[in-house]
C-alpha positions as CSV (number, residue, x, y, z in Angstrom):
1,X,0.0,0.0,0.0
2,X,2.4,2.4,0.6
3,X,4.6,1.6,-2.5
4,X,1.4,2.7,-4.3
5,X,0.4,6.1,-2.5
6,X,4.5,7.1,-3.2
7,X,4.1,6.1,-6.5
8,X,0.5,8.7,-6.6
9,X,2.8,11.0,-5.1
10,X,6.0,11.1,-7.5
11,X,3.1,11.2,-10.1
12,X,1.8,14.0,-9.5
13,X,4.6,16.0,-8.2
14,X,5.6,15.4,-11.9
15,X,2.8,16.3,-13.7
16,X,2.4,19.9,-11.8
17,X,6.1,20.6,-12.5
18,X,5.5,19.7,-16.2
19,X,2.8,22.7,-16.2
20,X,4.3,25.3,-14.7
21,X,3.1,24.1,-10.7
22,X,-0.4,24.3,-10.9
23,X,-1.6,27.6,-8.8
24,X,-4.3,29.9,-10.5
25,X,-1.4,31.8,-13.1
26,X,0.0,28.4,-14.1
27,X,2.0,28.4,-16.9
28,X,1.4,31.9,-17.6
29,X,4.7,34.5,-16.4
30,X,4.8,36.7,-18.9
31,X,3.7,40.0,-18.4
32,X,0.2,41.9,-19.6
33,X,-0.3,45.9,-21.3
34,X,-1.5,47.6,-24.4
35,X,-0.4,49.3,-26.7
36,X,-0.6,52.2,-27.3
37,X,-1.2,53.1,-23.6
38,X,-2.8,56.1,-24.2
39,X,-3.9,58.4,-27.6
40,X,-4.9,62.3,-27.7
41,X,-7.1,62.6,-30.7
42,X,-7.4,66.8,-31.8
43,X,-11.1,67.3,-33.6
44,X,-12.4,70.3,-34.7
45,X,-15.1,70.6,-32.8
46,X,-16.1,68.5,-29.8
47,X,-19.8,69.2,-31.1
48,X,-18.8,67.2,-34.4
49,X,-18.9,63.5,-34.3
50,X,-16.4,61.3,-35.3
51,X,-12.6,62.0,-36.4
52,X,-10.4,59.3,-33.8
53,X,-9.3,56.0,-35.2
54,X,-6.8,53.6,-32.9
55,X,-6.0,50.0,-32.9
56,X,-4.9,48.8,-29.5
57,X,-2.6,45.6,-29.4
58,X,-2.9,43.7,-26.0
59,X,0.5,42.6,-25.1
60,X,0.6,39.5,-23.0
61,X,-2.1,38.1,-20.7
62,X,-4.0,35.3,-21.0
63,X,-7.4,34.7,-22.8
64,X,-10.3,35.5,-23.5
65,X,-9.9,39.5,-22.9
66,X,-13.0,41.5,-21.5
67,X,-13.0,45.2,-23.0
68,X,-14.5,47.8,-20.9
69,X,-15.5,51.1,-22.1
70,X,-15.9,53.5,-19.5
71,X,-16.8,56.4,-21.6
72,X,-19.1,55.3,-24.4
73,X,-20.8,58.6,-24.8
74,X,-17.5,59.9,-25.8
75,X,-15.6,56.5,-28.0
76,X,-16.8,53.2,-28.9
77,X,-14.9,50.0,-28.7
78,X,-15.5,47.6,-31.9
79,X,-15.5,44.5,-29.4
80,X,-16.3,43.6,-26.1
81,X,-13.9,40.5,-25.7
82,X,-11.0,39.4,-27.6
83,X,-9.2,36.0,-28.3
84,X,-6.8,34.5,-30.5
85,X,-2.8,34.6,-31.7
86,X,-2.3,38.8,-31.7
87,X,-5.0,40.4,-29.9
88,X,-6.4,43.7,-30.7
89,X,-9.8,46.0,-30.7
90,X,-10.9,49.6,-32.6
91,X,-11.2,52.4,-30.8
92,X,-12.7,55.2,-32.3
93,X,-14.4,58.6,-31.3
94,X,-18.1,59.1,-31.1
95,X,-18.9,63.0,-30.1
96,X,-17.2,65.5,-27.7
97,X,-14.3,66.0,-26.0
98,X,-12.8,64.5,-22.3
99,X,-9.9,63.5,-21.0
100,X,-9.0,60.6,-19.4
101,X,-11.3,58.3,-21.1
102,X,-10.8,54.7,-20.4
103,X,-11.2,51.4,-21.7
104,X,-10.1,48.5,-19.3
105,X,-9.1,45.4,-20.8
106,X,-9.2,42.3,-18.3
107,X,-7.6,38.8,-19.1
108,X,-8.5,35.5,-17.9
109,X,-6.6,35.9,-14.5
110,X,-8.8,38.7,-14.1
111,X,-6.0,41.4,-14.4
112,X,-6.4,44.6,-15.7
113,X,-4.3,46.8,-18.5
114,X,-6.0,50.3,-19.2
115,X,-6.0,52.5,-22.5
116,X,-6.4,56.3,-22.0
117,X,-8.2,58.3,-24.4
118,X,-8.0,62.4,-24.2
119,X,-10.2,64.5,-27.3
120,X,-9.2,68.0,-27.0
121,X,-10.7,70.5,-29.6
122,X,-8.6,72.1,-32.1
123,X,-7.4,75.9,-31.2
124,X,-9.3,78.5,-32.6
125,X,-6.3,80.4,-34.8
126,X,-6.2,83.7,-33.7
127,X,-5.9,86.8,-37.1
């Protein structure tokens, strides 16, 4: 009996050591961000609509990604969760102007990477 529960043992000892230990970020030490981090988009009114284009890349992580738009009067997101090999979702301007606009993105492990939006309206040129 006991040759059986070392044998168990050595078992699966080996098989968490073959997956990177077996705790809740197993396997997974690489480190998680976006980029761009953040984006200043310039319109010519902040009455007008439209005008701000980005693609953000999510850098590390795990998957699925949840996107989180906390400003969706002011930019819209193209996605609200992203898989697969190279990550990425639209950002794009809706109407008005703000400043640190934010859209969260959260991975598996339930950390968090934020991009930061500002829209500033153009300066009037003075004659």
């Amino acid at each position: 009996m006991n040759v059986l529960k070392m044998t168990l043992a050595v078992v699966t000892a080996g098989a968490l050591a073959s997956c990177g230990g077996g705790g809740p970020v197993a396997g997974d030490a690489q480190g998680f961000s976006v980029s761009p981090e953040e984006t200043t988009w310039t319109v010519a009114s902040c009455g007008a609509s439209g005008g701000g284009d980005t693609v953000v890349t999510i850098i590390g992580g795990q998957p699925p990604f949840r996107i989180v738009n906390s400003a969706p009067q002011f930019i819209s997101v193209d996605r609200n969760e992203v898989t697969g090999k190279d990550p990425s979702f639209r950002v794009s301007t809706v109407r008005g102007c703000g400043e640190d606009l934010s859209v969260t993105v959260i991975d598996f492990h339930s950390r968090t990477a934020v991009y930061t939006v500002t829209i500033e309206e153009e300066e009037a040129e003075e004659e």
